[in-house]
N, C-alpha and C positions, 0 to 999 in steps of 0.2 A: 847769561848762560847760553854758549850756542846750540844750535837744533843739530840735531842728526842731519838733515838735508844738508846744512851748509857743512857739517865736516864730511858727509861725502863724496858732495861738489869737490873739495877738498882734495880728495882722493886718500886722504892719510889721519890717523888719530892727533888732536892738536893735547891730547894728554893733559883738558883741563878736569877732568870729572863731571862731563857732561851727564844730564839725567838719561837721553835717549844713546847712549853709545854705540855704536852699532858694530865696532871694531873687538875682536878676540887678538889676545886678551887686551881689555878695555881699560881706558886710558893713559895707555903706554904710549908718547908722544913720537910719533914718526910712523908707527905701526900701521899697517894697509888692507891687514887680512880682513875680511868681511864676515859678521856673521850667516854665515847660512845653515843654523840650524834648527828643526823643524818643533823645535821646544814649543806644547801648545801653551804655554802660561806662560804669557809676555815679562814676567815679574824678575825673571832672572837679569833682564835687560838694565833695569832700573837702577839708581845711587840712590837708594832709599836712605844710604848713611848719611846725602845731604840735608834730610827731613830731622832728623835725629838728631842731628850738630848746631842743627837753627833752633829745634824749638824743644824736644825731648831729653836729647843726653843719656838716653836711656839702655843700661848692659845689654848686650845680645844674648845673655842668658839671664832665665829668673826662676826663680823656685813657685812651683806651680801648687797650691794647696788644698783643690777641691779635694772633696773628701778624706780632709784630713781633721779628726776630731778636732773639737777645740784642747781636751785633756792632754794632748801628745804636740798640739800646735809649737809649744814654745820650747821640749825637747829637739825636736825638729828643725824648727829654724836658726836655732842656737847654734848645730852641729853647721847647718846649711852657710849660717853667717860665718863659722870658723872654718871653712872651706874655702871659700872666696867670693861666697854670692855676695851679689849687693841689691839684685832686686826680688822683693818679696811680693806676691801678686795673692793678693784675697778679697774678699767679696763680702756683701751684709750676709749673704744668702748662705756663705761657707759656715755661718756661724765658730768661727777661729779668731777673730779679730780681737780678743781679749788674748790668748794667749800667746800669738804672732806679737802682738802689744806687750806684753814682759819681755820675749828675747830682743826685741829691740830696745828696751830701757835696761835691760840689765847687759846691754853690749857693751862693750869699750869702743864699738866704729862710732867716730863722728857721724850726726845724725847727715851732715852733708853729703856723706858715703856714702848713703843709704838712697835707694828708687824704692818708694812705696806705691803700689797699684791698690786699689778697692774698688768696688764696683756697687752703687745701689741698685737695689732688684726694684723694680717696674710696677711689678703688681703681675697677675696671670689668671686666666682663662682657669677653672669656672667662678674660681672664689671671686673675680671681677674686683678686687681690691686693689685698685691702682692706686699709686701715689701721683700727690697734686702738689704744686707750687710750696706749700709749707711743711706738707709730711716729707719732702725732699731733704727741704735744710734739717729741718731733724734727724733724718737718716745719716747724713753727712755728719752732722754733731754728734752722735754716737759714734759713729767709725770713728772718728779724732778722739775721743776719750778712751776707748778701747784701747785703740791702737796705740795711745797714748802721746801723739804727733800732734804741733799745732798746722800743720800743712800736710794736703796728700798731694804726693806728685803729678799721679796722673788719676783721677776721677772717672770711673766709665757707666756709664747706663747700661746695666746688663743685659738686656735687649728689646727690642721693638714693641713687646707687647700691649702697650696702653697705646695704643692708635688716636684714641682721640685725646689721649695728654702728653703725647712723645713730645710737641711743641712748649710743653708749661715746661715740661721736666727739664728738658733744656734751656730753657729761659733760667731756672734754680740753678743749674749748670752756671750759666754764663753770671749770675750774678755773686753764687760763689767763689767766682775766679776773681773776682772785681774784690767780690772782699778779703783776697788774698787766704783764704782757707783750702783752696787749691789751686796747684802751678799750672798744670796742665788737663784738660777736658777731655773725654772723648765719649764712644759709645761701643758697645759689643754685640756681633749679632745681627747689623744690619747689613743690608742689602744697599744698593745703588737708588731704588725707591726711595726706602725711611730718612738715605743724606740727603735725596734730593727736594725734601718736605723742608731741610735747615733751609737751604741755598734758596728754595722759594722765599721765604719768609724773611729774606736778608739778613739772617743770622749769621755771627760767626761760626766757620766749619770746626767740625773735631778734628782733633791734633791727630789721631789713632781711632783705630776699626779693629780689634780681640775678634776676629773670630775661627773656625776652626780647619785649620790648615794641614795636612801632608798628602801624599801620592795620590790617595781616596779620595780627598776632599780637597781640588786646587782651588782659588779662587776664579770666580765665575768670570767669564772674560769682560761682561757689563761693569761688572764691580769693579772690577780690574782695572778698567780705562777709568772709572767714575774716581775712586783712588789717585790713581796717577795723577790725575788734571790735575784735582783739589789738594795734593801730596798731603793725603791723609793714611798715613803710617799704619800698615797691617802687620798686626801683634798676633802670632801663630800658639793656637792651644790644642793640646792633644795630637800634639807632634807625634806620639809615640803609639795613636790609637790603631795601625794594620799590628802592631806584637799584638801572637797570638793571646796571652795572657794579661791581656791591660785590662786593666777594671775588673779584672775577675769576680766573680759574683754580685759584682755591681747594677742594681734597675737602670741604673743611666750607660748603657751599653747596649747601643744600636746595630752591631757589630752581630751577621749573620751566624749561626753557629760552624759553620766552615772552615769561619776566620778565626774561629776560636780554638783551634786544636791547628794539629799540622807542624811544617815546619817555621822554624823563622822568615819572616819575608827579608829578601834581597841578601839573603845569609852568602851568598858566591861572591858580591861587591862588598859586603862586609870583611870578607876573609882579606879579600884581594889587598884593602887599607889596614889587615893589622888590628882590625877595632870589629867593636859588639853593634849590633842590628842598631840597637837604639842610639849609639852613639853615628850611627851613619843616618839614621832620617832625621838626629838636632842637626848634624852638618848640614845635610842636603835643604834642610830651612832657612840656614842664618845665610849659605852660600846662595841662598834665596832672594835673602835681605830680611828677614823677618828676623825680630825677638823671639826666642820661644820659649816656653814656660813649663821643662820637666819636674812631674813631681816624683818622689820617693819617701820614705819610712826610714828606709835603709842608707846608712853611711858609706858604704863600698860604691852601693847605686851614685847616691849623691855627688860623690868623686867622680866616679864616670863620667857624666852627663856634665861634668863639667871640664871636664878634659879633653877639649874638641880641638884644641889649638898645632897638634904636632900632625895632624893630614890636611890633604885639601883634593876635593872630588872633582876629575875631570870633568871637562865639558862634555865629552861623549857618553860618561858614569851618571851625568845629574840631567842628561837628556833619555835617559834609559830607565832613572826613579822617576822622573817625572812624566813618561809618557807609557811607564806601565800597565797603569789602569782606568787609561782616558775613559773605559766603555764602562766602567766601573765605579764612577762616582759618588760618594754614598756616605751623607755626616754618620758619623760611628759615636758622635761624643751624647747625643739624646735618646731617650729610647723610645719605641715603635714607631720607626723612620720617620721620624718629625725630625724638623732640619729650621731652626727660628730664620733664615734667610728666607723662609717662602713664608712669613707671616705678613696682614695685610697690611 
């Protein structure tokens, strides 16, 4: 893969799909234009789809189901799978996993069609109930019988919080994989620190990093680089968290009450594309590079958020969502401004 430096030496795009491109628009072969713009999240720069095509394969969109009872789970995703999703993203902690697990067995998609995400939870601060090296595979082995899957695609650790067993739990990780009970590894939640604990220890890195990404919340420029090197795949959630009305009456909304009333954000670049708020900050993600993972109840919604494909957001429009609210950075997905990236 060449570097940015030699194709600027270069003077011109050699139009292979380089990771560092530096050419607008980027990798169109002969093209000389340079980028100069003042975009603070270097993320937009990168071929994240080359991470994706090696080792993931994974839709740029997925159906997002926190807080989606387990009772209505498998109404839900039934409608979601007859739509056109194909990735289902749930967690031990959504407690849904039994009923996401019926609409996938009662689907018609080959299960090949299908990207399953699930996440084991950690343990947390004060119950101090961490899981260790064998309450992991267990955890694991439930999700697969719920789910009713002998493989989960991508496996994540849903975040940082057991400090002193982050290392066993990924050891259960990596040995999972080996037993072919999941394709792909990762974690959610962490920080540039908690990978750099793997890479000490000479572990394999995770494939993906889940954590929570739009205008509010960009990734951290540490992260950012730390990512990049390791091309470890950032999985954007709560893409949809500046609408005024996200999670409404939810504890898990960090979300000042300012943000919660008002108008819609970025409603003037909405109009200008033709499309609804939420469908312009999933674009303004994927044209990011990032997977993201809207959720809804609602059918109409559902169609929405998945019909991204007939615009695409200038460079001048995705350097104006994205440097909206550099002074304003602020995870909206946890509540009383705890943010699991500053965990130790």
């Amino acid at each position: 893969m060449l570097s940015a430096n030699f194709l600027m030496s270069q003077g011109e795009c050699c139009g292979n799909g380089c990771v560092n491109c530096p050419y607008i628009p980027r990798h169109k072969k002969g093209n000389k234009n340079i980028n100069n713009s003042k975009i603070q999240s270097k993320s937009i720069l990168y071929n994240w789809s080359e991470i994706m095509s090696e080792y993931l394969k994974m839709p740029m969109i997925g159906l997002g189901t926190w807080l989606l009872p387990n009772e209505i789970a498998e109404e839900v995703t039934t409608s979601a799978l007859n739509l056109g999703y194909r990735h289902i993203d749930t967690a031990q902690a959504y407690r849904n996993e039994t009923g996401i697990g019926d609409a996938i067995k009662k689907s018609s998609l080959s299960r090949d069609d299908l990207f399953i995400t699930t996440k084991m939870w950690p343990g947390m601060e004060p119950d101090n109930n961490f899981q260790n090296y064998d309450s992991v595979i267990n955890s694991c082995n439930q999700s697969l019988s719920m789910l009713q899957i002998n493989e989960i695609d991508l496996y994540l650790i849903h975040a940082p919080f057991a400090k002193d067993l982050r290392l066993e739990q990924w050891q259960a990780f990596l040995d999972l994989k080996k037993d072919g009970k999941v394709k792909n590894i990762g974690v959610s939640n962490y920080n540039s620190h908690h990978l750099q604990e793997i890479e000490d220890a000479g572990l394999e890195m995770p494939a993906a990093n889940q954590i929570e990404i739009h205008p509010y919340h960009l990734i951290r420029p540490t992260l950012d680089s730390y990512m990049t090197e390791h091309k470890i795949l950032p999985i954007a959630y709560s893409s949809l968290a500046p609408i005024p009305n996200w999670r409404e009456g939810s504890r898990w909304n960090g979300k000042p009450e300012q943000m919660k009333t008002g108008s819609m954000p970025y409603e003037d670049i909405a109009i200008k594309y033709q499309v609804s708020a939420p469908q312009l900050l999933l674009k303004w993600g994927i044209q990011m590079g990032y997977p993201v993972l809207p959720k809804s109840v609602k059918k109409d919604r559902l169609k929405e958020n998945i019909n991204l494909d007939h615009f695409e957001i200038s460079l001048e429009d995705m350097t104006a969502l994205t440097n909206a609210h550099l002074d304003q950075q602020k995870c909206l997905a946890w509540s009383n401004g705890f943010d699991p990236l500053d965990s130790e």
